[in-house]
Structures are given as structure tokens and as C-alpha cells.
N, C-alpha and C positions, 0 to 999 in steps of 0.2 A: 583602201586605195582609191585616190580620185584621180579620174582620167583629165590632163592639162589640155589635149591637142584630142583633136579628130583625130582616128585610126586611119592611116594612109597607106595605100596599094603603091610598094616602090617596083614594079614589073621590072627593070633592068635588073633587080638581085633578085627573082623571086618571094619577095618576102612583104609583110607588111610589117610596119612600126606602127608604135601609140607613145603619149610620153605621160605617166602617173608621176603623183606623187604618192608618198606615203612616208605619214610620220617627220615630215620635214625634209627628206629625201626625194630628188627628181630624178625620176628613172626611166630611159628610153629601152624600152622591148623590139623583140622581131621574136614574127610568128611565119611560118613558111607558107607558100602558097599554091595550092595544087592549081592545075592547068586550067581552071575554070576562073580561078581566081580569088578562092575560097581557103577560109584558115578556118583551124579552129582556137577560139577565144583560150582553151585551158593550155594552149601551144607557147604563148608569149613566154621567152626570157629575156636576161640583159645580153647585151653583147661582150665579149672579153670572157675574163673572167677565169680562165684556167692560170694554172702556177706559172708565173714570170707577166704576168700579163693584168689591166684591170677591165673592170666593171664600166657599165656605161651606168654610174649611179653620182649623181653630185650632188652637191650642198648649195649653189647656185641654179633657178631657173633659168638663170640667160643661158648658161654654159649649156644645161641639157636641152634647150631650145635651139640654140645653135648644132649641136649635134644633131639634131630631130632633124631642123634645115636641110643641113647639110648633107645626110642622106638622100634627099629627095634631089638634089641639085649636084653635086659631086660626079666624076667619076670614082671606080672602085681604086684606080690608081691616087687619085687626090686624095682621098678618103685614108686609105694606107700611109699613105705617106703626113698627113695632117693626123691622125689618131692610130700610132702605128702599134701601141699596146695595149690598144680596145677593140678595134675594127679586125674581127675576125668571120669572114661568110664565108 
């Protein structure tokens, strides 16, 4: 797995993101973040992901760069309503 983006500290969701690839796949992670502002690395998964719902995993870099973005910039309302069957915090 190679890391695309710097791992980003999003403080309005608790959480940080990274965006890998692997295998041809662009995958944006969230790892949680205790109060100090600290994750731990083995914590990262995708976003989505349970039955009725998807993955934050795509076949284009722009597309998961855009999500990667858009996290950092978004409210959690915009967010929801732009990625309403991925965007699950």
C-alpha cells in the first residue's frame, strides 16, 4: 500500500484521513483521534462500507482525491448529502 496524500488531522470530525493506493485502487481511510490529537496508524479503515451502503475505495485518483478534499473543506451536512452512501461518521 502506497500512501498518495499526507495524512491530515480533520479536528471537526475527530478523525484523521490518508488516501493509499493499492493494487490500482485509491482508497481514502479515517483513523479516530484521541483528545491530544493522536491515532493510532493500525486504526485506519475506509469509510462506508456496511450492507446498503459503499466503500470509499475507486478506480479513479481524481475521484478519491476529491473525496480526500472534500473532507477537509465540507460541512458534515454537505458531505452527507454529496456522498450519502459512503459518508458514514
Amino acid at each position: 500500500m502506497e500512501e498518495i496524500a499526507d495524512e491530515a488531522l480533520v479536528e471537526k470530525f475527530g478523525i484523521a484521513i490518508r488516501l493509499v493506493e493499492d493494487s490500482g485502487t485509491y482508497i481514502v481511510q479515517q483513523a479516530p483521534v484521541d483528545q491530544e490529537g493522536k491515532y493510532n496508524e493500525n486504526e485506519f479503515r475506509v469509510f462506508g462500507g456496511p450492507v446498503g451502503y459503499v466503500s470509499s475505495e475507486f478506480d479513479d485518483e481524481d475521484d478519491a482525491q476529491k473525496f480526500f478534499n472534500d473532507i477537509q473543506i465540507l460541512s458534515n451536512d454537505q458531505l452527507s448529502e454529496r456522498y450519502p452512501k459512503m459518508w458514514i461518521i
